[in-house]
GUZA-583561 format. One record per residue (C-alpha): x, y, z. Coordinates in steps of 0.25 Angstrom, whole numbers, plus 5000, padded with zeros to 4 digits. Each point is the difference from the previous one (the first is absolute). Layout:
XYZ ...
//
This chain:
528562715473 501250084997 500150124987 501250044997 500050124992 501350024989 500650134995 499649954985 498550015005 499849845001 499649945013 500149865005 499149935010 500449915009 499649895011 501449955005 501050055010 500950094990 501350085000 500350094990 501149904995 499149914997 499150094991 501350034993 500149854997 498550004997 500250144989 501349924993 501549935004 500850134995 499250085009 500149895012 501550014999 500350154998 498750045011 501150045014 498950055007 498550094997 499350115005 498549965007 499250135002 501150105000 500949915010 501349954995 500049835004 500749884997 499849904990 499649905009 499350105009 498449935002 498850084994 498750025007 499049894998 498950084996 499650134993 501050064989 501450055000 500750104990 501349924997 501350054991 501049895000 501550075001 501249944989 501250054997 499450134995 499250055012 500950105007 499449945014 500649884997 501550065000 499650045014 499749855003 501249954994 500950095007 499249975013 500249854998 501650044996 500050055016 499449855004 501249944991 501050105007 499649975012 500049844999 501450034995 500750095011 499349885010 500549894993 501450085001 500250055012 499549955015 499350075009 499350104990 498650065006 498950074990 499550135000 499450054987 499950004987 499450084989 500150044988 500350144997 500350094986 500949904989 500349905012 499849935014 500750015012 499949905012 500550035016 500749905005 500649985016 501349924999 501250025008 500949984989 500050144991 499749984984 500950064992 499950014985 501149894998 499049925005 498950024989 500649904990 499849905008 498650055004 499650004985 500449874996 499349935012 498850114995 500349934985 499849865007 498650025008 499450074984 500549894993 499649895011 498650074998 499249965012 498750065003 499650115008 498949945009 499250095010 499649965013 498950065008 500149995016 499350065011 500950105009 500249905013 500749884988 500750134992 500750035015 500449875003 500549974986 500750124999 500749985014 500349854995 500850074988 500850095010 499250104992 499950125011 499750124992 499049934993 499349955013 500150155005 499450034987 498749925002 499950045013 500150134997 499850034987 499149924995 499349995016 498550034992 500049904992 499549845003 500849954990 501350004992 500749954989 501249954997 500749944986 500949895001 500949964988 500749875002 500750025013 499850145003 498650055005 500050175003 498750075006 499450074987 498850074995 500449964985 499849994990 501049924992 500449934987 499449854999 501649975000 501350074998 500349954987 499550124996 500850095004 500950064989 501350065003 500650055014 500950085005 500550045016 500450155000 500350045014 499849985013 499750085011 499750035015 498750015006 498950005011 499049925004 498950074996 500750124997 500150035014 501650045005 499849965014 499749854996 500749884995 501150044989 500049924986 500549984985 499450054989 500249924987 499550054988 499849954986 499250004987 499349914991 499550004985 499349904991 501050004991 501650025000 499950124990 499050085010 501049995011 501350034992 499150124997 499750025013 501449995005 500550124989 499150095005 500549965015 501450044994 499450144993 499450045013 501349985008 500650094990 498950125001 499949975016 499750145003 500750005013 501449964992 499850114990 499250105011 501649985006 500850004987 499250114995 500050095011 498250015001 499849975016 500649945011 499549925012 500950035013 500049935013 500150125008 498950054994 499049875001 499649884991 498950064991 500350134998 500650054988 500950124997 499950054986 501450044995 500150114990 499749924987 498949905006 499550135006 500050074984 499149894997 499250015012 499750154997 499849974985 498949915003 499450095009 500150114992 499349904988 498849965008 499750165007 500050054986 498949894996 499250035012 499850165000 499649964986 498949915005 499750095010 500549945013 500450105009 501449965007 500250005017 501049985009 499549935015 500949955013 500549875000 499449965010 499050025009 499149975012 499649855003 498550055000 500050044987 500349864995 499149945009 499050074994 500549964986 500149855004 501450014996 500549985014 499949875005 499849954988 501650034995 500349985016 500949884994 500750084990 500050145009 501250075006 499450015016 499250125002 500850125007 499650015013 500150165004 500050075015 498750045000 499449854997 499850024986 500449924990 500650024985 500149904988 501150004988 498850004991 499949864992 499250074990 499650144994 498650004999 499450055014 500850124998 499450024987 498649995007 500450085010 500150114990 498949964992 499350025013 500750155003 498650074996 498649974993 500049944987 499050024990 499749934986 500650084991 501450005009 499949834995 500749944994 501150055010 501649944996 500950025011 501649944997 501049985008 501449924999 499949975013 501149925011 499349885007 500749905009 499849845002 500849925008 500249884991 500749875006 501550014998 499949884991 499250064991 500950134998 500450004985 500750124996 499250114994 498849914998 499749975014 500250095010 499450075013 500050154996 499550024987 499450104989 498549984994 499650094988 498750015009 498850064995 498550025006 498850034991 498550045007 499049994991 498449974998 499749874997 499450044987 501650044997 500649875005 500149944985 500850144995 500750005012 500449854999 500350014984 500950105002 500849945010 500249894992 500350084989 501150075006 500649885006 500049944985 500750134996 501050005010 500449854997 500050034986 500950115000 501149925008 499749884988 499349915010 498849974990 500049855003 499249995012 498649945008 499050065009 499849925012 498550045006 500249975015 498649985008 499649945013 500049875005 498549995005 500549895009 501350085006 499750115012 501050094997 499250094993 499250135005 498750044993 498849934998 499849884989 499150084992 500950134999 501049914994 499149934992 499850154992 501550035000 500449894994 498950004990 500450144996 501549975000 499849904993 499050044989 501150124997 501049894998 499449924990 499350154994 501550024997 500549864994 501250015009 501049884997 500149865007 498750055010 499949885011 499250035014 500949945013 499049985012 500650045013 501050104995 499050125003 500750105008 499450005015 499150124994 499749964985 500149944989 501250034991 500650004985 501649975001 500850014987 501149875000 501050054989 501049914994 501550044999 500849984988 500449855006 498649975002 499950025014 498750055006 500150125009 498750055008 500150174996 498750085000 498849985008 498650075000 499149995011 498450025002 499750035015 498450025004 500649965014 501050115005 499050114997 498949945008 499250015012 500949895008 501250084997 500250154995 498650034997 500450074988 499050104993 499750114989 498850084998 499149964989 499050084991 499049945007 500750095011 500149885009 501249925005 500649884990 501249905002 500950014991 500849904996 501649994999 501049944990 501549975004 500949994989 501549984999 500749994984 501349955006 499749965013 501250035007 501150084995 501049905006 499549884994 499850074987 501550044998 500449875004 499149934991 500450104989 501549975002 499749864998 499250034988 501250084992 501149935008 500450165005 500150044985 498750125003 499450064989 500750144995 498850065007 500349925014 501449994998 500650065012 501350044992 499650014985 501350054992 501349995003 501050114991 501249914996 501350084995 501149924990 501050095007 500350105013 500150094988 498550004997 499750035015 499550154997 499149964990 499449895008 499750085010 499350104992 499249884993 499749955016 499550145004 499150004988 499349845004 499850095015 499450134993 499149894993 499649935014 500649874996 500949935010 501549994994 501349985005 501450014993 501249905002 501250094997 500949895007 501449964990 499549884996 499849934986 498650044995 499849854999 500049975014 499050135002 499049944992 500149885007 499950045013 498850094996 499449894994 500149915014 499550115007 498550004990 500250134997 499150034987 500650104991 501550034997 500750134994 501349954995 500950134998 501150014992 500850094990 499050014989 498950015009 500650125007 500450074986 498649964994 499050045012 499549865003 500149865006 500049874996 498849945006 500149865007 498849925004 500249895013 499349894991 500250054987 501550054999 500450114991 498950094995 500850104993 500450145001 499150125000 499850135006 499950025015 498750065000 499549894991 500449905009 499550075012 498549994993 500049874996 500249955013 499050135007 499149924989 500249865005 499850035015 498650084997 499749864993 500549945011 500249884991 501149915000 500649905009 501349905002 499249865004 
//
């Protein structure tokens, strides 16, 4: 006997064979026609995936308005594609194809390059196979029959695959759709008629298995919605995020630049990006001395032992720059991360309890070597800035400690007008053995991370198992831009496992006058500086804040014959400490405002005859036009005002 337990609190009971389509049909015809798939216990299946015989099951059937069924769909959508560019083209061998953020992609080996006057005639056979609707059926085999079907089909990355990939496992699964039949772990839609509306968008070279030394392949991409509205949507903000790509305006706008010479991954910041960068800075040291972290400067890198102590090294060893070797047999890092530093300066002499909580701050250089393929800009890179900071405190202050932490990263996002955001708690995988520290340690930090969270309300909290970091459990912030994209920011993390016995053997003096471990939080606002500003210029397509503006008013003159004044007005903006310029050139005062207005600068202090005679300027606002004349010093304060409230923004 079979009990089926449903989200509403009803159970059914039952003594048959059963699929979750089948209780669908049972519950109701609407419901057995929408149901695309269902969650059994936690695990996303099939609607034709069988249910165990006996005991009970938690099942949720997924419709159209379950966001894992979009997942589905667009993975089915890849299977159509698929069946499509082989019906098409001869001699095409698979390699993968999963679904990523708004789309698919699959990779493909064909002699023949796709090129995107080839995607009209890949949709319309995509828009034959929806509308022909056959089912997706799967097919278990055991590995031997999976070899030799897979070879039978001229199929050798998937025969590599299961030989290799897949080498532990006694069985795999296949799905097969008419004709075409692809090694998958599914799930998929009972059949594609449900797919909504598609689009290809680009394609791509790639690596099998991301690997450069191995076969080379194409990359097609696409996306896929339930209805024609979601994708049009979708496709506008495609189009709005080519248009605030921040390494197209980093370039127009003169912020940073990425040089060959220099290396792929290492930016330069150019004098306005770098007024950014420093603005920022000097934003975030002025709220840590007020919350009493006390600000350090450490080496960027340092000796191999040290991370191997940490844990850090070999565990980054895929995504470290190779250890220097020196003469003396020694050997240095270019550290991947902060924090042993900072132990090591926790651990410079005794600690007591009344010296914890003890904050140490740093914006401190770290170096990864990402693949060159996943390079973007400035929000990927190999040499980075993290606004890193180390708290040591009991474990009685572990909840303050973590309040404020979370505090101050709602602060910071807040003041930049990223309010709508969720927290992501991150904690172990029990199964997975990447982390260090023993089950029970993790067990209390998550509890107390967690408990914090939830004391707090913070927004849209959901827990993810296995995005722990190696050593804890972790709170991320996920904000969302103005054009709904999501971008991974802030991050607090609990560690009870750096300061242990198995690594640093960190410890302070307690009033009992007998050693104690502390324990250590790592936090991080904006994560990395680079990643910040790009994902910032993004947010105001370049058009900063007064307070971030890297230029913020421009003195305009009607006539070379205003040129002494406007001088004397520009001097005054300096004495004031905002950034000004003056375009003195003899050019009509209509093209001065225009090209101060392509170049986002905030404010404009248009100078004529009767400003001149009078003592003041006509004030001119980037968004808003003409504000009006008034006195120089007034218009001086109303914009000293506006950046103390650091509060307004072009989106």
């Amino acid at each position: 006997m079979l009990k089926v337990n449903l989200p509403d609190g009803n159970v059914l009971e039952y003594s048959r064979h059963v699929r979750p389509m089948d209780i669908a049909a049972d519950i109701g015809p609407r419901l057995a026609k929408a149901t695309l798939a269902a969650v059994v216990d936690g695990r996303t299946v099939g609607a034709d995936s069988p249910l165990p015989e006996n005991g009970q099951v938690d099942l949720r059937l997924l419709t159209k308005k379950d966001p894992e069924a979009l997942d589905i769909m667009r993975h089915s959508c890849a299977h159509v594609m698929a069946r499509a560019v082989m019906r098409l083209f001869d001699g095409v061998e698979l390699a993968f194809g999963p679904t990523i953020d708004n789309g698919f992609y699959y990779d493909f080996s064909m002699d023949r390059p796709i090129s995107e006057a080839d995607f009209p005639k890949i949709e319309a056979e995509m828009a034959r196979i929806i509308k022909e609707d056959e089912p997706f059926e799967r097919i278990e085999a055991p590995r031997a029959k999976a070899v030799r079907l897979c070879e039978e089909l001229g199929q050798s990355l998937k025969v590599e695959h299961i030989n290799e990939g897949l080498a532990d496992e006694a069985t795999v699964s296949f799905y097969r759709q008419g004709e075409f039949l692809d090694l998958c772990r599914g799930p998929h839609l009972p059949s594609p008629g449900a797919i909504g509306a598609f689009q290809l968008l680009s394609v791509a070279g790639a690596y099998w298995k991301g690997d450069a030394s191995a076969r080379q392949l194409q990359r097609l991409y696409g996306t896929a919605w339930f209805s024609k509205q979601d994708l049009e949507e979708h496709l506008h903000r495609l189009e709005e995020a080519k248009r605030r790509d921040h390494r197209v305006l980093g370039k127009q706008l003169e912020l940073f630049l990425i040089d060959p010479e220099v290396g792929s991954g290492l930016v330069l910041w150019l004098p306005k990006g770098a007024t950014v960068r420093r603005e920022l800075e000097a934003f975030i040291y002025a709220e840590l001395i007020k919350r009493g972290y006390q600000p350090v400067y450490t080496p960027a890198i340092g000796r191999v032992h040290l991370y191997e102590i940490s844990g850090h090294y070999p565990y980054y060893a895929d995504s470290q720059f190779p250890p220097i070797e020196m003469a003396d047999g020694d050997r240095y890092l270019l550290r991947p991360m902060n924090c042993p530093h900072h132990i090591r300066i926790y651990q410079s002499k005794p600690r007591s309890y009344r010296d914890l909580p003890l904050r140490i701050a740093e914006l401190g250089l770290v170096h990864r070597f990402e693949q060159s393929g996943e390079l973007n800009g400035m929000t990927r890179v190999r040499g980075f800035t993290q606004d890193d900071a180390h708290i040591f405190c009991t474990e009685d202050q572990v909840g303050d400690e973590f309040r404020g932490c979370l505090d101050m990263t709602q602060f910071v996002l807040g003041t930049l007008g990223l309010t709508d955001y969720r927290v992501r708690l991150g904690f172990r995988d029990p199964a997975s053995d990447k982390y260090v520290g023993k089950p029970e340690v993790w067990e209390k930090a998550e509890a107390a991370l967690e408990g914090v969270c939830r004391e707090l309300g913070l927004p849209n909290l959901e827990i993810e198992r296995g995005e722990a970091a190696f050593y804890g459990p972790k709170a991320d912030f996920v904000a969302r831009d103005c054009i709904g994209r999501e971008w991974q920011l802030g991050t607090v993390q609990l560690d009870y496992n750096l300061p242990s016995e198995q690594r640093f053997a960190l410890e302070y003096i307690g009033p009992d006058n007998q050693p104690h471990r502390p324990v250590m939080i790592h936090r991080a606002p904006f994560g990395s500086l680079e990643r910040f500003v790009g994902m910032l210029i993004e947010h105001f397509a370049g058009a900063f804040p007064l307070w971030l503006a890297p230029e913020q008013v421009r003195v305009l003159v009607v006539s070379e014959k205003f040129e002494e004044y406007g001088r004397q007005v520009e001097r005054r903006l300096g004495e004031a400490g905002l950034r000004a310029s003056g375009d003195y050139r003899a050019e009509k005062i209509g093209a001065k405002i225009r090209g101060a207005q392509l170049e986002l600068i905030p404010y404009m202090f248009v100078i004529g005859g009767r400003e001149r005679d009078a003592g003041t300027v006509a004030l001119r606002d980037r968004l808003e036009g003409d504000l009006g004349a008034m006195p120089v010093e007034e218009a001086i304060a109303k914009l000293k005002a506006e950046i103390a409230n650091k509060g307004r923004g072009e989106k």
